[in-house]
C-alpha positions in Angstrom: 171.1 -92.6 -10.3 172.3 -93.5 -13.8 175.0 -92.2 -15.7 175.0 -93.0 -19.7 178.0 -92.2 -22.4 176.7 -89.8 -25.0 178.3 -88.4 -27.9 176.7 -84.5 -27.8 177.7 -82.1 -30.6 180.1 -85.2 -31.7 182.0 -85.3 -28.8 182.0 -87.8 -25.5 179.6 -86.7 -22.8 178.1 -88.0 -19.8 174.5 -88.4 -18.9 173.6 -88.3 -15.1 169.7 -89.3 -14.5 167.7 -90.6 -11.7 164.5 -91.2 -10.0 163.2 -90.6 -6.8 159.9 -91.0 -5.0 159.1 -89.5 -1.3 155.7 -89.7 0.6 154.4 -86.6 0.9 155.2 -86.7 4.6 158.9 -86.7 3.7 158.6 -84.5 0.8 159.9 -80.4 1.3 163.5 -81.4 2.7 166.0 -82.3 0.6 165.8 -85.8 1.5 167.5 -87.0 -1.6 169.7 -83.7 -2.2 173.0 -85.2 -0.9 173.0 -88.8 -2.5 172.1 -86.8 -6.0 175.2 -83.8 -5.0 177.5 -86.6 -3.8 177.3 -88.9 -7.2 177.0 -85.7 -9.2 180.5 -84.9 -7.7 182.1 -87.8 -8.0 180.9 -88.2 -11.6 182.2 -85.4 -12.3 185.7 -85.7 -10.6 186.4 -89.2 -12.2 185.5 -87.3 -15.5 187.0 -84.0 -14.8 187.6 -82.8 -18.8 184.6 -84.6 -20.1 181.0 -82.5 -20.1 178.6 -84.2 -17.7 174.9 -82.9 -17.7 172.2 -84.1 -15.5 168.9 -84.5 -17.6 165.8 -84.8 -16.0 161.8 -85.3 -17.2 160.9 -83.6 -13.9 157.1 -85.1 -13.0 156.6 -82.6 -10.2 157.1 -78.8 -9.3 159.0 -80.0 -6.1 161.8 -82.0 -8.2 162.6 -78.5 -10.6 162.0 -76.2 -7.4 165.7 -78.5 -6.0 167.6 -77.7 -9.0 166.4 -73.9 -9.6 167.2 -73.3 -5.4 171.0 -74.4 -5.6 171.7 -74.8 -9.2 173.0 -71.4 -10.7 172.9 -72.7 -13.9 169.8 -74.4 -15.1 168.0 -74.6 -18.0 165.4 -73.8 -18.2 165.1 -70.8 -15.7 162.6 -68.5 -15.1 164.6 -65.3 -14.7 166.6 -66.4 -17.8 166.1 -66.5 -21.7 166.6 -70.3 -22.7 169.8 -69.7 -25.2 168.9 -71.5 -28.6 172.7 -73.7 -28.3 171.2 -75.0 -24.8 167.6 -75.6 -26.1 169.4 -77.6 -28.8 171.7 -79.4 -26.3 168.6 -80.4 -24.3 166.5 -81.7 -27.7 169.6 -83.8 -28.7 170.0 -85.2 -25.0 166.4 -86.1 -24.8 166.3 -86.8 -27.9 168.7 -89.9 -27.3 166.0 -91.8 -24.4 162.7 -93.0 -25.2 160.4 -91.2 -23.7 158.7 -89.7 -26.3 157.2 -86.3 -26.2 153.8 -85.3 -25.7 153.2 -82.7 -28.1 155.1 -82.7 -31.7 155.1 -78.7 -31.1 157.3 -78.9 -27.8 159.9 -80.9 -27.4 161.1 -80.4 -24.0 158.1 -82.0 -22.3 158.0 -85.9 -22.4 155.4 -88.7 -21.3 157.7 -90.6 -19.1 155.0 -92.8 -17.8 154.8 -92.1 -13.9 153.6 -89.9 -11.8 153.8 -87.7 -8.6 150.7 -88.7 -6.0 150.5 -85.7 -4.3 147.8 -84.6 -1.3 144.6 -82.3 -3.1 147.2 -79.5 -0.2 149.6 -80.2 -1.7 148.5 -79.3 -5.2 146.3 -76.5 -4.0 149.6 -74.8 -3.0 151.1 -75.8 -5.8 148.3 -73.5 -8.1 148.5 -70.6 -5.7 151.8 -70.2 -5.8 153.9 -67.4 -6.6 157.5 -68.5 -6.9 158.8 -68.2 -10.2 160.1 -71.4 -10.5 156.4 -73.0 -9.6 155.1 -70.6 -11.9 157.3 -71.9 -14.7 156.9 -75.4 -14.5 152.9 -75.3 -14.4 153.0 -73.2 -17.1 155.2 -75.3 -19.4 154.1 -78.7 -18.3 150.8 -78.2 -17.3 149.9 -82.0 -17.5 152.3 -83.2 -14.9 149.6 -84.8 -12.8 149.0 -86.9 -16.2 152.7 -87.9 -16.0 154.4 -85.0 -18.4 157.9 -84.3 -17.3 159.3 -81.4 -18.2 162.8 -81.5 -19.6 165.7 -80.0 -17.2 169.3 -79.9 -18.0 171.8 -78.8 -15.2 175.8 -78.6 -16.3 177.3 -80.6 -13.7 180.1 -78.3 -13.9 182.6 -77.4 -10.7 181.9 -74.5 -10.5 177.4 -75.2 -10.5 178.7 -78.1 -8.4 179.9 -76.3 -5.4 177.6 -73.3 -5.6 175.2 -75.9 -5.1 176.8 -77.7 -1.8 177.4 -74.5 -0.5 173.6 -73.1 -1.2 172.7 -76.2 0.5 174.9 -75.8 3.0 174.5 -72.0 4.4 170.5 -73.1 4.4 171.2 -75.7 7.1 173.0 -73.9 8.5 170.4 -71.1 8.9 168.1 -73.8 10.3 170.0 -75.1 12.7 170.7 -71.5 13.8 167.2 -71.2 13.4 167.3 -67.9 11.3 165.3 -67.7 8.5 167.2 -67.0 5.4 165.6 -64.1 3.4 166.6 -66.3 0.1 164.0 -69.0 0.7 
């Protein structure tokens, strides 16, 4: 995880970012939820009054599927109309790393360079599926096995903050009770 010091719509902001790579074995669990919650938190509570976003160039379905399944607000979002100040937010935030982006047209889909190896199962369930969150990110960043990311921003916010924890949390839970929650 990185943070940076931005200056978005002239004021101070912080930039939470950060990379993580799982064999596919370990992939499907969360495994890096917590570290990525916990900094996000404390970020956040040494910074209480300043706007913190996380921005990510999300390479794989998996990485977006995290932040729409605990993140209430998240941009963008399949269920929701991507507001025009957001959009903007995001442009200027990306705007402000290197990557560049892979298409003059679009804005919000970079070529960061890297990519998700992932199992010809694992993309095969990828294309079939019909979560709306999948759905979404094939659609807009259909060249993600080339190394596209597509451009996330999540308001690390209290109040996204602990909606999130507690998502997490009550789906544990539910697995360790072993009841399937009707959610996921």
């Amino acid at each position: 995880m990185h943070t940076y010091a931005r200056a978005v719509r002239g004021r101070p902001a912080l930039v939470l970012r950060g990379e993580t790579g799982l064999l596919p074995d370990y992939r499907g669990r969360g495994a890096s939820y917590g570290f990525g919650m916990a900094y996000a938190f404390m970020e956040k509570l040494r910074h209480p009054f300043t706007p913190v976003y996380y921005l990510g160039t999300l390479v794989h379905p998996s990485s977006y599927h995290l932040f729409y399944k605990y993140f209430p607000t998240v941009y963008p979002h399949p269920a929701k109309t991507f507001p025009t100040r957001q959009r903007a937010l995001a442009i200027e935030l990306i705007e402000s790393f290197p990557d560049p982006p892979v298409a003059p047209s679009d804005l919000l889909v970079r070529d960061v360079g890297w990519i998700t190896v992932e199992t010809s199962q694992e993309r095969k369930l990828i294309l079939e599926s019909h979560r709306p969150d999948v759905q979404l990110f094939v659609t807009r960043n259909p060249g993600y096995p080339q190394g596209h990311g597509m451009v996330v921003v999540a308001p690390i916010s209290f109040g996204n903050i602990v909606t999130a924890i507690f998502r997490r949390l009550r789906e544990v839970l539910l697995a360790l009770l072993r009841i399937k929650s009707p959610r996921f």
